[in-house]
N, C-alpha and C positions, 0 to 999 in steps of 0.2 A: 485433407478431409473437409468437406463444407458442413457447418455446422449453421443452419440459417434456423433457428429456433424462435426467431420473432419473425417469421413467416407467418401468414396469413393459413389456415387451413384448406384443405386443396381434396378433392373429389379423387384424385388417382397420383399417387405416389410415385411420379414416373422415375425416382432415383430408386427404388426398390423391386422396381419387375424386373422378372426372372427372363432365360431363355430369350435375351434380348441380343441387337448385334453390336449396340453399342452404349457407353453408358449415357446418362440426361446429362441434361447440360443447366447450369442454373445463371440467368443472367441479372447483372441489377439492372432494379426499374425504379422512376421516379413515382409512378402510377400506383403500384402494387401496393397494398398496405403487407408491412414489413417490409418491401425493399426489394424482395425476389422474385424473380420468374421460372416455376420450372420446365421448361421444355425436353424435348425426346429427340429431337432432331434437328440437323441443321438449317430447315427450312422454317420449323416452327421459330427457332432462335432470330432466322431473319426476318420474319413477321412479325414476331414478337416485337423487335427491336425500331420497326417501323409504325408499331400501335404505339409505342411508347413515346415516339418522339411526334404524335401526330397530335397537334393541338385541340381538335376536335374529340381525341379523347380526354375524359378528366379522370375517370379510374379503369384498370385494366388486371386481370385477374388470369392465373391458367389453370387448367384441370379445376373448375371454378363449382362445379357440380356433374350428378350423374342425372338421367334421363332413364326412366320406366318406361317403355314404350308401349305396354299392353297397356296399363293402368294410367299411365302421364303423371306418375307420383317423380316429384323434384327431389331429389335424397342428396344429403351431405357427399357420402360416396356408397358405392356397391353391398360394402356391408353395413348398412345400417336398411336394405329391399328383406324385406322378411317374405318367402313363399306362403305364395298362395295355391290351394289346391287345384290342377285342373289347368292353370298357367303357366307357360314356358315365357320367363321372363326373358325381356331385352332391352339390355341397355345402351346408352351411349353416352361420352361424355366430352365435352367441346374440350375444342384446343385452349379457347380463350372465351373471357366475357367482356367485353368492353362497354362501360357507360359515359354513352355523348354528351354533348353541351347540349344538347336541345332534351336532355332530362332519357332519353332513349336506350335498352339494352340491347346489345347486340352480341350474341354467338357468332363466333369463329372456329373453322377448320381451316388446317392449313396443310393442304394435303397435293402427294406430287398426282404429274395429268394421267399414268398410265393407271393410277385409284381410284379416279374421281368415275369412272365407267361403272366400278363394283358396286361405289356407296349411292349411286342412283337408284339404287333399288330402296335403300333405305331413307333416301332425305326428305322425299314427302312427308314419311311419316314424320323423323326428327321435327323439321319446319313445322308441323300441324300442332305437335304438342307441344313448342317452342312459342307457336303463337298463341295458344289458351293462357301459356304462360306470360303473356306479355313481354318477350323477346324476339327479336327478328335471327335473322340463323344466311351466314353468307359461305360460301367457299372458296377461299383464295389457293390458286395452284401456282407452282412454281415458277409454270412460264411467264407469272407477271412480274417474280422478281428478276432484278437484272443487276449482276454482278456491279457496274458502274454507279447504280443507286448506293448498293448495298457498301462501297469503299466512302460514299461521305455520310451514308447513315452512321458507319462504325463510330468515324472518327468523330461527328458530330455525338454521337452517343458518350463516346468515352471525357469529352471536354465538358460535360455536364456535373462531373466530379465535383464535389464541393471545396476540396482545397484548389481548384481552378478559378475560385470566382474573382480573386484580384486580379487574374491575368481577363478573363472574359472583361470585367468591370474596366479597364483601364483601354484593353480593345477598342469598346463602343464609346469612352471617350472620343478615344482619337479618329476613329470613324464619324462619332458625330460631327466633329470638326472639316473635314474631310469633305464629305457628302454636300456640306454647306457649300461650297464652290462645285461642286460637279457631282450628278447624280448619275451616270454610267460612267464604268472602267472597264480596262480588260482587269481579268485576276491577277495579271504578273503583276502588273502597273502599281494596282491598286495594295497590293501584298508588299510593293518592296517601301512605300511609304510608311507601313505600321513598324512599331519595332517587333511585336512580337510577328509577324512576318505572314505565313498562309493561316494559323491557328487565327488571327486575328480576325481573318474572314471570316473562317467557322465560327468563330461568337459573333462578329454582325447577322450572319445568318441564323442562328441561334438566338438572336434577339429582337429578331424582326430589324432590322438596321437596312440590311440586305436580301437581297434576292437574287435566285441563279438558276434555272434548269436544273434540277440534279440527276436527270436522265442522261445529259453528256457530262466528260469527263469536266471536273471542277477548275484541275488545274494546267489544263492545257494552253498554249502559245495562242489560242483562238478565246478561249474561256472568256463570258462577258459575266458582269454582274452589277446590279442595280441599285439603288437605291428600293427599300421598300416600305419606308413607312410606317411600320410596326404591323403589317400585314404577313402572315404568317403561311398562307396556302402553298408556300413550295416545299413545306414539309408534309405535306396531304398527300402520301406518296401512295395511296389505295382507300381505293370505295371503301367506304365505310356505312355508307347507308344505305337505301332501300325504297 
């Protein structure tokens, strides 16, 4: 049982809907105040997990608030919309909220392609009262995630761990070193010099050290990777602005 009780408070309780097909899924995040993210789906969890390691985000929230659609009243969650006479209320409430480095909100849905047809009837409206509100409003569908990304997002997510950080710390040592003589490797190459071996990459990449396409495979017999300077953008793995 997940017991995440220093959670952040959240618009829609997706561990408690009913007549669902499968149950939520709760991921850590270094973003989230509390630590958690709850998601619904496997594809919200893969976006989820790609806001979270995207430098350009600084805080990142789900189920963050509901939307009034008739009125454009911003509410905690659902029950706290009190009717009104005369009103068929409608709501909606983002996957995610994301706040940029350039100061910027941004809503998120993360919804698959054969959805995104139904809720064009609804997104004007959402975007319209999303922007009185001072947030911009995006839709990421599936087909932009890509299995291959999503194998060194995991792992780069998971070595974010805090009892990892002597092994990350001692990585970018030896990287540092490294790099000083030569700023391109292949990954094999460059992996059998570390002792801690391919994880060693993943914290150069993780700390800006290095750099790598992460749309092809990372650790393949062709696999290059760079030197990068403490530049960060190859973890900018989706638009995020507007």
């Amino acid at each position: 049982m997940i017991r995440d009780i220093d959670s952040s408070n959240f618009a829609r309780d997706v561990s408690r809907r009913t007549r669902r097909g499968r149950r939520a899924l709760v991921i850590k995040s270094t973003k989230c105040p509390g630590g958690d993210l709850r998601v619904e789906s496997a594809l919200e969890r893969d976006v989820g997990l790609m806001l979270d390691i995207d430098p350009r985000v600084i805080e990142l929230t789900a189920q963050p608030f509901t939307l009034e659609l008739q009125s454009n009243e911003m509410l905690p969650s659902r029950q706290q919309y009190r009717p009104r006479t005369g009103i068929k209320a409608r709501f909606y409430t983002p996957d995610f909220l994301c706040r940029l480095d350039d100061g910027s909100l941004m809503a998120i849905d993360a919804k698959h392609s054969h959805f995104i047809e139904e809720f064009e009837t609804k997104r004007k409206d959402v975007e319209a009262c999303l922007h009185q509100h001072g947030v911009g409003f995006m839709v990421i569908p599936n087909t932009v995630v890509s299995p291959t990304v999503m194998e060194a997002v995991g792992n780069l997510h998971l070595l974010r761990a805090g009892y990892l950080a002597p092994i990350r710390l001692a990585a970018e040592e030896e990287l540092s070193a490294l790099l000083g003589s030569c700023s391109s490797w292949m990954t094999t190459d460059l992996s059998s010099y570390l002792s801690s071996g391919r994880i060693g990459l993943l914290a150069g990449l993780l700390a800006g050290l290095l750099t790598a396409d992460l749309t092809m495979p990372l650790f393949s017999s062709t696999s290059e990777i760079r030197a990068a300077h403490g530049d960060l953008s190859h973890l900018q793995l989706l638009k995020v602005r507007v």
